[in-house]
C-alpha positions as CSV (number, residue, x, y, z in Angstrom):
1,X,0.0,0.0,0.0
2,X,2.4,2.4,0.4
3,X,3.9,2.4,-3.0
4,X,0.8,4.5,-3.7
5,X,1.0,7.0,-1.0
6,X,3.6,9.3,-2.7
7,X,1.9,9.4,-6.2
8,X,-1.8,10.0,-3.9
9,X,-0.2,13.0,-1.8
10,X,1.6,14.4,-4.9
11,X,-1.9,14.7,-6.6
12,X,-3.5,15.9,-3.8
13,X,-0.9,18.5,-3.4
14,X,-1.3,19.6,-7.3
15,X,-4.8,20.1,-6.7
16,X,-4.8,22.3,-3.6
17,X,-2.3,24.1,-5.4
18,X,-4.2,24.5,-8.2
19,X,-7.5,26.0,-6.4
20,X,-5.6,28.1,-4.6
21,X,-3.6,29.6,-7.8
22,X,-4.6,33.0,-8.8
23,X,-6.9,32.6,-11.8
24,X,-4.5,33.2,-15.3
25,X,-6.1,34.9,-18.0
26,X,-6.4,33.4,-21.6
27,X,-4.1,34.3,-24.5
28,X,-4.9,35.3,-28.1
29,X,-6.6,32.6,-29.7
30,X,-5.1,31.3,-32.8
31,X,-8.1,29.4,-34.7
32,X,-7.7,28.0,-38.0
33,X,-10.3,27.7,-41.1
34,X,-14.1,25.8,-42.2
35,X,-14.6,25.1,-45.6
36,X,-18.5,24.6,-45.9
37,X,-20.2,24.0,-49.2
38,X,-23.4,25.4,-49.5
39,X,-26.3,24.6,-51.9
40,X,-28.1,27.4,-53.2
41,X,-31.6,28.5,-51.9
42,X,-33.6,29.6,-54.4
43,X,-33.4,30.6,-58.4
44,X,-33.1,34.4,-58.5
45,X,-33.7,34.1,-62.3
46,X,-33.0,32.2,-65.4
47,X,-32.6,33.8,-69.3
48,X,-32.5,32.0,-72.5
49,X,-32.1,28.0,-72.9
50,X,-31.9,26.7,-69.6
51,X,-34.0,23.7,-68.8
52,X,-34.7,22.2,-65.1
53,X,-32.6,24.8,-62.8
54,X,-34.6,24.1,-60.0
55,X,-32.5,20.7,-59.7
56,X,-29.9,23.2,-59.1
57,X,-31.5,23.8,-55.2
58,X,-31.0,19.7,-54.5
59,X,-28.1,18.7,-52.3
60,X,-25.5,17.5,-54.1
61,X,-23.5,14.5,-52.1
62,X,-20.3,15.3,-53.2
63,X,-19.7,12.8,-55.8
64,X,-20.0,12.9,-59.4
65,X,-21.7,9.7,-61.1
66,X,-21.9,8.1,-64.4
67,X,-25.7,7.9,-63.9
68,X,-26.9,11.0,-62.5
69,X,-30.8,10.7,-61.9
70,X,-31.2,14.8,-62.2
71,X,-29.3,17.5,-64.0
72,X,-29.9,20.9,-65.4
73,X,-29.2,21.7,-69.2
74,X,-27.8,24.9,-70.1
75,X,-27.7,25.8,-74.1
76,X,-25.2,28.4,-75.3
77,X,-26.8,32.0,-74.2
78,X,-28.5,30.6,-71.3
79,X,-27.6,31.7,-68.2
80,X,-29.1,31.2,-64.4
81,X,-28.6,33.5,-61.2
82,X,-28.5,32.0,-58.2
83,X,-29.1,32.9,-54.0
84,X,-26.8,31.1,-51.7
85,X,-28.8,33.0,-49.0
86,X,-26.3,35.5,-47.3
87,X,-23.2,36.9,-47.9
88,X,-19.6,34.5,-47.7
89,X,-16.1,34.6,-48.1
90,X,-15.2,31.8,-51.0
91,X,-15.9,30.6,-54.4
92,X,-18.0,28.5,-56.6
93,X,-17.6,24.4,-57.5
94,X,-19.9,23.4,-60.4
95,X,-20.3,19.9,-61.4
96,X,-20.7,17.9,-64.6
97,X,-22.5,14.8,-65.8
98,X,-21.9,12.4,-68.2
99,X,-24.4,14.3,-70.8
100,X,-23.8,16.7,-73.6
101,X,-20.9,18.6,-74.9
102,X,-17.5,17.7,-73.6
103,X,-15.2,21.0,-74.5
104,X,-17.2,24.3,-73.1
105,X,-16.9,27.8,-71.4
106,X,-18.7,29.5,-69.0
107,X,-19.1,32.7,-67.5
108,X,-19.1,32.9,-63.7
109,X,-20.2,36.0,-62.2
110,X,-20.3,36.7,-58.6
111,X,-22.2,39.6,-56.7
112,X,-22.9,41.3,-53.6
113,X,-26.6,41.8,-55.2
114,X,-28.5,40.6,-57.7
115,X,-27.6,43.7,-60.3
116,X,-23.9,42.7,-59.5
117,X,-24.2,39.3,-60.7
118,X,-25.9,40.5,-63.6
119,X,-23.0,42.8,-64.6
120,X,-20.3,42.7,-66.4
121,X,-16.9,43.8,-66.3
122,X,-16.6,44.5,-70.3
123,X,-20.0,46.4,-70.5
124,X,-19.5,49.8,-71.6
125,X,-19.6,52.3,-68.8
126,X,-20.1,49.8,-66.3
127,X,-18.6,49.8,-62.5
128,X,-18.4,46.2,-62.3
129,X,-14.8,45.1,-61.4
130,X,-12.6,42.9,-60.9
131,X,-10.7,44.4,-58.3
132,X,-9.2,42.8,-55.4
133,X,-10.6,39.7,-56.1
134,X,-11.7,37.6,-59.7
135,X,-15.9,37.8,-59.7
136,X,-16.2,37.9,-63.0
137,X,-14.5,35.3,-65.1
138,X,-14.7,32.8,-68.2
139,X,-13.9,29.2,-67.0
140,X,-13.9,25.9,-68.2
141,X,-15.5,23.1,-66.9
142,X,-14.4,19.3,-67.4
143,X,-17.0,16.7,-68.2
144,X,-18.2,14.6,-65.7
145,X,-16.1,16.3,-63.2
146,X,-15.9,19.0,-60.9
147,X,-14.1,22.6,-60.9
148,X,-13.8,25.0,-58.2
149,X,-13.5,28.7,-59.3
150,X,-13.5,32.3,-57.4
151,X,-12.3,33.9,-54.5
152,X,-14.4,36.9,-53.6
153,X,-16.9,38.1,-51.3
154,X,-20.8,37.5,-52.5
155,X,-24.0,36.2,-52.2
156,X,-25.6,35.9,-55.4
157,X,-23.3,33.9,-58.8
158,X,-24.9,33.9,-62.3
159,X,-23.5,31.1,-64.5
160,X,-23.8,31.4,-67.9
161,X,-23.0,29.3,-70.7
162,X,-20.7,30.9,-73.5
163,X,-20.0,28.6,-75.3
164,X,-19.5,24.7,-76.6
165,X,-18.9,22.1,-79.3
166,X,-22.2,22.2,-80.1
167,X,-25.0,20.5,-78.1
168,X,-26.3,21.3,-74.6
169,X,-24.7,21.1,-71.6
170,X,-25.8,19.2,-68.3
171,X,-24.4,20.5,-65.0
172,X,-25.4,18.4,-61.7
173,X,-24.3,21.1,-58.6
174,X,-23.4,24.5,-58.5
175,X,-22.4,25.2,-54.9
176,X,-20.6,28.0,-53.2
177,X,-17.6,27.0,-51.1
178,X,-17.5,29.5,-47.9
179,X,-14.5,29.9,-46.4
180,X,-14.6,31.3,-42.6
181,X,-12.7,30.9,-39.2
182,X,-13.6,27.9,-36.6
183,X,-13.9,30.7,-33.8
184,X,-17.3,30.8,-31.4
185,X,-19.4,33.2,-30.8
186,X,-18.9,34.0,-26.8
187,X,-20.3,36.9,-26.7
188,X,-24.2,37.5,-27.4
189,X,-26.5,40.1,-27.1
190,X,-30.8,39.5,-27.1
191,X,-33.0,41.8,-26.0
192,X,-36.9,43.1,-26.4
193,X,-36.5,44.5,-30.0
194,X,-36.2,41.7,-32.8
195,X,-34.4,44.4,-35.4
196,X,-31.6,45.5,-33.0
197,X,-31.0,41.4,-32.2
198,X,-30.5,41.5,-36.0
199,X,-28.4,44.3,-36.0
200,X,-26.1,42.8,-33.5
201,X,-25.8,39.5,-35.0
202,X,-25.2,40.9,-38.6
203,X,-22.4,43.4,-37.1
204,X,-21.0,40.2,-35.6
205,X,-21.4,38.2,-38.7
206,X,-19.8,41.2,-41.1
207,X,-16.6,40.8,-38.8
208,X,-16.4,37.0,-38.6
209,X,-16.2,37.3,-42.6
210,X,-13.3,39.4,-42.7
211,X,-11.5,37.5,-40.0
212,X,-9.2,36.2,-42.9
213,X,-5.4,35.3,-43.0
214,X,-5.5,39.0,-41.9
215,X,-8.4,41.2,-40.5
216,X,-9.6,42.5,-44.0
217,X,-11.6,45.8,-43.9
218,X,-13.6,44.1,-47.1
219,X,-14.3,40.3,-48.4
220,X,-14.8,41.7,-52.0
221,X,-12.7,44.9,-52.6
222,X,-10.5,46.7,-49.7
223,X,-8.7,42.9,-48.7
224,X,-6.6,44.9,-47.0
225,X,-5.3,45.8,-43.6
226,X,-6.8,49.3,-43.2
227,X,-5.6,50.5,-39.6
228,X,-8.2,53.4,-39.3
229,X,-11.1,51.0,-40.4
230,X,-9.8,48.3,-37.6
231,X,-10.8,50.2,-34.7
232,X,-14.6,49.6,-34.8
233,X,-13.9,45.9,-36.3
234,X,-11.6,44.9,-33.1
235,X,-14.3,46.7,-30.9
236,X,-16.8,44.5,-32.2
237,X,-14.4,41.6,-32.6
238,X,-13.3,41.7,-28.9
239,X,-17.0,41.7,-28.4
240,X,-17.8,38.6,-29.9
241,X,-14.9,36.9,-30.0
242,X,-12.6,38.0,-27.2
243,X,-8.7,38.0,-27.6
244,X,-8.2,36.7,-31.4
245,X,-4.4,35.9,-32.9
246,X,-5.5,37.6,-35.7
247,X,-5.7,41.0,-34.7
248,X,-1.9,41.4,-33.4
249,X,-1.1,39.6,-36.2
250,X,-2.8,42.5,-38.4
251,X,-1.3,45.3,-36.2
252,X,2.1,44.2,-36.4
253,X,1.7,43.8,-40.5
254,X,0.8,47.1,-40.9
255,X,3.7,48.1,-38.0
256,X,6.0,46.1,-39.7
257,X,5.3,48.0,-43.3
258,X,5.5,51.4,-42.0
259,X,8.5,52.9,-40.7
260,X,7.5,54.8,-37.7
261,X,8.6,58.6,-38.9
262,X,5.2,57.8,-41.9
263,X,1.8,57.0,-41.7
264,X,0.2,53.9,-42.1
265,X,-1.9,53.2,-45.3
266,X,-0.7,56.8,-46.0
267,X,-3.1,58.5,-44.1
268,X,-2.4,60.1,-40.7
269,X,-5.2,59.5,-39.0
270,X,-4.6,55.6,-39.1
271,X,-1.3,56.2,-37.5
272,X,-3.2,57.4,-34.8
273,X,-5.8,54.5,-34.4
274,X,-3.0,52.0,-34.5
275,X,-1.6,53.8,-30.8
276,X,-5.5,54.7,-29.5
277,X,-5.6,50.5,-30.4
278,X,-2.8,49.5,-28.4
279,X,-4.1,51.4,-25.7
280,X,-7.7,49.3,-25.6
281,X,-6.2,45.6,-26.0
282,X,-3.8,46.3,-22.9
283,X,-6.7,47.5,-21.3
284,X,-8.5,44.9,-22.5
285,X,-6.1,42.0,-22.2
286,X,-3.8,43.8,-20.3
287,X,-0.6,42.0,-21.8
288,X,2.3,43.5,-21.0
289,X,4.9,41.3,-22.8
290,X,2.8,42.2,-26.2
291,X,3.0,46.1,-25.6
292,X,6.5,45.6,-24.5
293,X,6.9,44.4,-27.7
294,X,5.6,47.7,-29.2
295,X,7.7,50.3,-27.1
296,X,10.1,51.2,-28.8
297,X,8.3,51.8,-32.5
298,X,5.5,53.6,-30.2
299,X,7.9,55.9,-28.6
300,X,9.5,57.0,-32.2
301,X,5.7,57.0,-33.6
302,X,4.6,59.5,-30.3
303,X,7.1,61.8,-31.5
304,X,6.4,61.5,-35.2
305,X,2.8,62.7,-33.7
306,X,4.4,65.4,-31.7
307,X,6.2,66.9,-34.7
308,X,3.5,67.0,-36.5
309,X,1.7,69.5,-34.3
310,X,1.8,73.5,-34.5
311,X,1.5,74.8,-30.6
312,X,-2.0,74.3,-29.8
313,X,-3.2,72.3,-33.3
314,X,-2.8,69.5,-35.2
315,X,-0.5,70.0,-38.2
316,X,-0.4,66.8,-40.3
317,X,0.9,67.8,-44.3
318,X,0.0,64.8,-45.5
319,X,-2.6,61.8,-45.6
320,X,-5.2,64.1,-44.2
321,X,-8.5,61.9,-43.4
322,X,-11.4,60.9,-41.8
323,X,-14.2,59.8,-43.2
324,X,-15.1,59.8,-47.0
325,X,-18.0,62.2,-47.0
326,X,-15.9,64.2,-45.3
327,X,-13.1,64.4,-47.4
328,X,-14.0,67.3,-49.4
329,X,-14.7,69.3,-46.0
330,X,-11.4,70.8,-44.6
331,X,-12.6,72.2,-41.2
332,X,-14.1,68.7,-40.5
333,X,-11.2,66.7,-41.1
334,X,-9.4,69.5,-39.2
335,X,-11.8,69.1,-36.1
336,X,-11.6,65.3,-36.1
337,X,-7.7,64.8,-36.3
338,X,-7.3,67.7,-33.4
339,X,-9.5,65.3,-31.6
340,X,-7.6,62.0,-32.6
341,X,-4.4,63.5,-32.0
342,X,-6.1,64.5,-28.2
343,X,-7.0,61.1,-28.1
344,X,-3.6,59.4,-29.3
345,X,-1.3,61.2,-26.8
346,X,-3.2,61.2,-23.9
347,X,-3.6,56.6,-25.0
348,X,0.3,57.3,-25.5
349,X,0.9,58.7,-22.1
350,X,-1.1,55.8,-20.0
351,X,1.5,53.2,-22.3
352,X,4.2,54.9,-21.5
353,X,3.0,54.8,-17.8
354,X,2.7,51.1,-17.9
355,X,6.0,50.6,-19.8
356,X,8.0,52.8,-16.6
357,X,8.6,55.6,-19.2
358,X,8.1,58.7,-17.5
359,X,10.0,61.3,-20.1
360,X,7.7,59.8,-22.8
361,X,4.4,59.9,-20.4
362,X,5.7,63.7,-19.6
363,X,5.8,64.4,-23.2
364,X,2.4,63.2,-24.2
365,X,0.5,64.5,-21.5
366,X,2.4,68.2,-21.9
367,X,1.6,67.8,-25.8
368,X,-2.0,66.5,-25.2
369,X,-2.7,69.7,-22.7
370,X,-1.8,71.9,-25.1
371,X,-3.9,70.8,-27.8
372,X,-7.0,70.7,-25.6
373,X,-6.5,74.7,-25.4
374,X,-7.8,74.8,-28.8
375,X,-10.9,73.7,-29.6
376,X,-12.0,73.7,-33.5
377,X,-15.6,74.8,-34.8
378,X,-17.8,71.4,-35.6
379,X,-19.3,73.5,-38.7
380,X,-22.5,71.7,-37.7
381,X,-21.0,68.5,-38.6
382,X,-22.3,65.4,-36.9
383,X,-18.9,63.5,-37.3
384,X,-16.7,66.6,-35.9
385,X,-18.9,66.9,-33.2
386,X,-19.0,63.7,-32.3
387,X,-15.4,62.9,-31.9
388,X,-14.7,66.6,-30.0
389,X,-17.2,65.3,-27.8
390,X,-16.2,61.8,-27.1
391,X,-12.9,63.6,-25.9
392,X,-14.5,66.9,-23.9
393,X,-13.8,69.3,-25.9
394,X,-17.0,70.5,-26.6
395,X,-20.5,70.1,-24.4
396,X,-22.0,66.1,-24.8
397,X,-25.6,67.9,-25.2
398,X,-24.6,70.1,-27.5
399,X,-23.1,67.7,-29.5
400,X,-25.9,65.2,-29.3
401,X,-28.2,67.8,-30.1
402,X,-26.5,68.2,-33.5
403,X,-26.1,64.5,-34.1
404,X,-29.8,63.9,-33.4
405,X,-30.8,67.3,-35.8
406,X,-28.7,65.9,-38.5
407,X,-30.6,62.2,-38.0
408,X,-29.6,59.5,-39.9
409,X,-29.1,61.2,-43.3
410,X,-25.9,61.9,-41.7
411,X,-24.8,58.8,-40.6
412,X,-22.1,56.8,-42.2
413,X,-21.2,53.1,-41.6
414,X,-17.7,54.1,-40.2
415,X,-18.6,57.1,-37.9
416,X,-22.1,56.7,-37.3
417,X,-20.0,54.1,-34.1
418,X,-18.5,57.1,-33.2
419,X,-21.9,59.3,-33.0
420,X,-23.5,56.1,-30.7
421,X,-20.3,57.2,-28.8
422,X,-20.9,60.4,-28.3
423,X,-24.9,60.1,-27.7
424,X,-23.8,57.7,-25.0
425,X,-21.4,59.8,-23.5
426,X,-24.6,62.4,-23.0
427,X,-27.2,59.8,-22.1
428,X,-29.1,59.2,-24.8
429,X,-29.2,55.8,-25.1
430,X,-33.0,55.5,-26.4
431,X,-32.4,57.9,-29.4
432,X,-28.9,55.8,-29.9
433,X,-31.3,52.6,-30.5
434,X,-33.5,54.1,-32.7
435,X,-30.3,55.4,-35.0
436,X,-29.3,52.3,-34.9
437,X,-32.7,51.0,-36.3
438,X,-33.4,53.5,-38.8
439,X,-30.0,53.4,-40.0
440,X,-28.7,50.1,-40.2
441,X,-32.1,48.2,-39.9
442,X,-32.6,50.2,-43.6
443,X,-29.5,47.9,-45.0
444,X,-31.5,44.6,-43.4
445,X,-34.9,45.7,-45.5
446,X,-32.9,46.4,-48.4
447,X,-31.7,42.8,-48.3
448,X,-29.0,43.1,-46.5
449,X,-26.5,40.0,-44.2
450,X,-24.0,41.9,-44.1
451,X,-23.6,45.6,-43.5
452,X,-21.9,47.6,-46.0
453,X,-19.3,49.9,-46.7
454,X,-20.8,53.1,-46.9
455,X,-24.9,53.7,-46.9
456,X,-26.6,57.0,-48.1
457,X,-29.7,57.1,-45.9
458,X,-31.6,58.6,-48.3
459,X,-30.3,57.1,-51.6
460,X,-32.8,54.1,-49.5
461,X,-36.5,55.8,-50.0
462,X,-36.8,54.5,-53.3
463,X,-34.4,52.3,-53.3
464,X,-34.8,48.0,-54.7
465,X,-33.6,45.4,-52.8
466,X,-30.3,43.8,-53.3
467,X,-31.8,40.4,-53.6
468,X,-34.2,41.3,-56.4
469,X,-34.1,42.5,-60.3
470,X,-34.3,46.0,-59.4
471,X,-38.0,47.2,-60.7
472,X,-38.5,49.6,-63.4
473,X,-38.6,53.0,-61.3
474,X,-36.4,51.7,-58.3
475,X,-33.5,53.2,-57.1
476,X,-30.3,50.7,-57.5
477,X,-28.7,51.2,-54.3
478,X,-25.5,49.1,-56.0
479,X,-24.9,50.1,-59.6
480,X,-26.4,53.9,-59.2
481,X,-25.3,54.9,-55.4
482,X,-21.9,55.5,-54.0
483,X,-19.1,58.1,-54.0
484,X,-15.5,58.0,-53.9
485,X,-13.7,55.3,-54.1
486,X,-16.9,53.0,-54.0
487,X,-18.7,54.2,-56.9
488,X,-21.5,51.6,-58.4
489,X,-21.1,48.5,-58.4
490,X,-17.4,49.1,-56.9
491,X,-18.8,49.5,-53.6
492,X,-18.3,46.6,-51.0
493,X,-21.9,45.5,-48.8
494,X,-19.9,43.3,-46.5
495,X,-17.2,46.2,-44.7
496,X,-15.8,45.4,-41.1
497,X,-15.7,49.0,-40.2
498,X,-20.0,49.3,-40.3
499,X,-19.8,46.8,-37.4
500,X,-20.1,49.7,-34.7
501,X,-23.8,48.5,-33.3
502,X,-22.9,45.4,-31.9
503,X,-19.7,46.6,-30.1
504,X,-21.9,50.1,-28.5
505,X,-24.9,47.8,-27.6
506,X,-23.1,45.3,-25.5
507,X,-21.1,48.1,-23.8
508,X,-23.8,50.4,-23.2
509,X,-27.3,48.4,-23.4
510,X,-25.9,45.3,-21.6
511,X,-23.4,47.9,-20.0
512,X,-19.8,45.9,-19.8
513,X,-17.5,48.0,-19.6
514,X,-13.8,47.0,-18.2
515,X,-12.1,49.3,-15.7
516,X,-8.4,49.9,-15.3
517,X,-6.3,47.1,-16.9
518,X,-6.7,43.4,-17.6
519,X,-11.1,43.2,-17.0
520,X,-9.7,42.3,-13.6
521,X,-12.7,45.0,-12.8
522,X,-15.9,45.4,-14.4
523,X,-18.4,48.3,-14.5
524,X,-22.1,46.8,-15.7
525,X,-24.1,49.9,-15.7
526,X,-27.1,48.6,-18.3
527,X,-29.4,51.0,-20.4
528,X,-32.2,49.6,-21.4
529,X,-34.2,52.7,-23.2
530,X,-37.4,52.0,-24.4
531,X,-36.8,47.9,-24.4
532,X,-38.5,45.7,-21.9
533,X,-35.3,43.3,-20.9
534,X,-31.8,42.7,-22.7
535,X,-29.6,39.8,-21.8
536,X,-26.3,38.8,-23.1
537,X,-22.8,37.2,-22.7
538,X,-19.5,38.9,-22.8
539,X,-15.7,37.6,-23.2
540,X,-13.3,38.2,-20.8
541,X,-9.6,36.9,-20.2
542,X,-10.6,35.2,-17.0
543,X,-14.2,33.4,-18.7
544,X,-17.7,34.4,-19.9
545,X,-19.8,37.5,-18.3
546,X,-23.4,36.6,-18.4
547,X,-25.9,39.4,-17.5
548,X,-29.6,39.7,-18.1
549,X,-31.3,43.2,-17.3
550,X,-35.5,43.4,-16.7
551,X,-37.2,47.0,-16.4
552,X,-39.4,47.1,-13.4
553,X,-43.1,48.4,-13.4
554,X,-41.5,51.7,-11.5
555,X,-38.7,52.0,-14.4
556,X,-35.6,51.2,-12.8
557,X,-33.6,47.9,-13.8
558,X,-33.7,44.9,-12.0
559,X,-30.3,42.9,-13.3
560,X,-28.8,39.3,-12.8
561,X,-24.8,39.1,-13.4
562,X,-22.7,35.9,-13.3
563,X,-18.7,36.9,-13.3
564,X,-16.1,34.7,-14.6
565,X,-13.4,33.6,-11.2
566,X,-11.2,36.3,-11.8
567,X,-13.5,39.8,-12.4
568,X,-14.7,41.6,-9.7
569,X,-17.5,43.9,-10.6
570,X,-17.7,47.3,-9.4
């Protein structure tokens, strides 16, 4: 018997140990990829000599025969569109049978909407492109086999065939092949109003598509590391998803490309994003061996900032930005980098704090005092006002005031998370909601699964759907609207950066917000507005928050909280 004693007290010892071991929080998850094929839902429409396409909506199990019971027949000219249902990150297979020509071409055309799969890149005058990624394509296609083509963002694929040697042409599948990462969802967000559930989940969803090999700003056009536009996507990401490989990963690329006395992506502005971003996954995360990491390209990008200012006011030469409706408008791109630069130095001086780096955290704070002694006119913009305000540098009511005068015809899909901001930051959480409804719940009616990269509120009163032939007196929100860089059919409807709802509703509807460094401490201060109850789950580095919040008959909040071992709430 006592040749078992030691082993016994070792393991006993192991496991008081362990129980009484401060709790460790998690690292950055690393997950790797799903390839799902997915049989389309429903024939959009069909043109010319196609025969049978609704055997185009049966499963296909994944082998090819010599005897296939049920095919559809294309002849040259014919061409169907088809609805995989939502919006994914992949390509198209398309199977063969036995029957008909052997030697053919088709064209393969993928879209966002309907009227993008029914474009062309050739057509005269048309904004169809191939940018970024092939959607538009001639292929072949072997008989009785299979082909995989594509690598784009869409929802919608017309196949069409072009031509043959001679005879008709029998195809047995046409499925799309999404590609996506194996990452849960741990945080969740339900509440009394159906279309803000929505809202959240499509945010989510728009994000979880662009979690690529790299967090991409777009799935069709803009696969690209974009720092600016990562701020709202890593909001909502951390979210959802909590502390994801894939985001340092993207930082340090776009780090790694830039040496620290220029700006990322060119424009200033992201330069700035990249040190507010460090400053929210420390807080977040609150890993000091990954900012240690960043120190010393921080410090030489702090004082890239610093000599870039004139006294009291920003002073940037180049790679002046914001937003793209404001690009044409000077004083508000003005406003809004005084405020980011604010915003940058004063995230610069808490790092440098952390990191024992007093000099630096002297520097910031000095340069970050004197810019707050300037404060530049918001010209009645919503998006100037709004990030002035988020700072305090100009009254919260005041600045809501504006945001809710200007409504959601002044919204865009980047800073309209920034206007939630600032309504937030002045209590007006109910009229935040119903922005969020108007604005975003107008992409859902239009058709929308993901949410797109820029949306003109009122281009939408007569606006189609994206999922239909547009009618004859309709308003194509695809091929007639957008500006920019995102003109027609150029424009990308799945765009990480129009995320902002689900990140705001979690922090301030479910009200998680983490204090101080780590999520060691929580604040849950919930605001439920106009809704009856809102529940929801929230990743942390030490486990899961679960809170559900009810509204009493006498209007205050009755809430339930679970905290992970680990997170004190305060």
């Amino acid at each position: 018997m006592r040749r078992f004693l030691f082993p016994l007290l070792a393991v006993s010892l192991a496991l008081l140990s362990a129980c009484n071991s401060p709790v460790q929080p998690s690292g950055p998850a690393d997950s790797g990829f799903v390839t799902e094929y997915l049989t389309p839902v429903r024939i959009v429409c069909t043109q010319g000599p196609v025969q049978k396409a609704d055997h185009l909506l049966e499963p296909y199990v994944g082998q090819v025969s010599t005897d296939e019971p049920g095919y559809t027949t294309f002849d040259k000219g014919g061409y169907v569109v088809l609805d995989f249902g939502k919006e994914i990150q992949g390509g198209i297979q398309i199977v063969r049978s036995m029957g008909g020509s052997k030697k053919v071409r088709f064209r393969l055309v993928l879209g966002e909407s309907v009227s993008e799969a029914l474009s062309s890149v050739d057509a005269p005058g048309t904004t169809a492109t191939n940018d970024h990624a092939m959607r538009d394509m001639e292929i072949s296609v072997p008989w009785l086999g299979v082909a995989e083509y594509g690598n784009s963002g869409f929802r919608f694929a017309r196949l069409e065939l072009v031509d043959g040697d001679g005879g008709d042409v029998d195809v047995v599948a046409v499925r799309a092949i999404s590609k996506y990462r194996d990452v849960p969802y741990e945080g969740s967000f339900t509440c009394s109003d159906e279309r803000l559930n929505q809202i959240w989940q499509t945010g989510a969803y728009t994000v979880h598509l662009c979690m690529q090999d790299y967090l991409w700003d777009g799935i069709k056009r803009d696969r690209l590391v974009w720092m600016g536009d990562m701020h709202p996507e890593i909001m909502t990401l951390n979210t959802v998803f909590g502390n994801q490989a894939v985001v340092q990963k993207s930082l340090d690329y776009v780090r790694d490309k830039t040496p620290s006395d220029d700006w990322m992506n060119g424009i200033c502005s992201y330069s700035l994003w990249w040190i507010v971003l460090q400053h929210h996954l420390y807080q977040w995360y609150g890993d000091k061996a990954y900012l240690q990491e960043q120190q010393a390209y921080l410090k030489e990008l702090l004082h890239t900032v610093m000599a870039n200012l004139d006294g009291s006011r920003e002073n940037y030469k180049e790679g002046r930005f914001i937003d793209w409706p404001s690009n044409d408008l000077p004083d508000v791109i003005h406003a809004g980098l005084q405020a980011l630069s604010v915003r940058a130095l004063e995230a610069g001086a808490d790092m440098a704090a952390w990191l024992g780096d007093a000099a630096l955290q002297q520097e910031c704070t000095e340069a970050a005092g004197k810019l707050r002694e300037y404060v530049p006119d918001t010209v009645g913009n919503s998006q100037a006002a709004a990030l002035l305000s988020i700072q305090g540098m100009v009254d919260a009511e005041e600045a809501s005031a504006l945001i809710l005068k200007n409504g959601p015809e002044k919204f865009t899909s980047f800073m309209g998370y920034y206007l939630l901001e600032a309504l937030a930051k002045s209590g007006h959480y109910a009229e935040a909601m119903d922005l969020i409804s108007a604005y975003w719940g107008r992409m859902l009616e239009l058709g929308a699964t993901t949410f797109w990269e820029d949306f003109n509120f009122n281009d939408a009163k007569n606006a189609g759907r994206i999922d239909e032939v547009v009618p004859e007196g309709k308003f194509d929100i695809h091929a007639d609207g957008g500006a920019y860089c995102y003109v027609g059919l150029r424009h990308s409807f799945c765009h990480g950066w129009a995320s902002g709802p689900t990140a705001w509703l979690s922090e301030h509807v479910l009200g998680i917000q983490p204090v101080g460094v780590g999520f060691r401490e929580v604040r849950i201060e919930p605001h439920l507005g106009n809704l009856d109850w809102a529940e929801g789950t929230f990743p942390t580095p030490y486990g899961i928050i679960s809170v559900r919040h009810e509204k009493q008959a006498d209007g205050s909040v009755k809430s339930s909280v679970k905290l992970p071992k680990g997170v004190k709430r305060l």
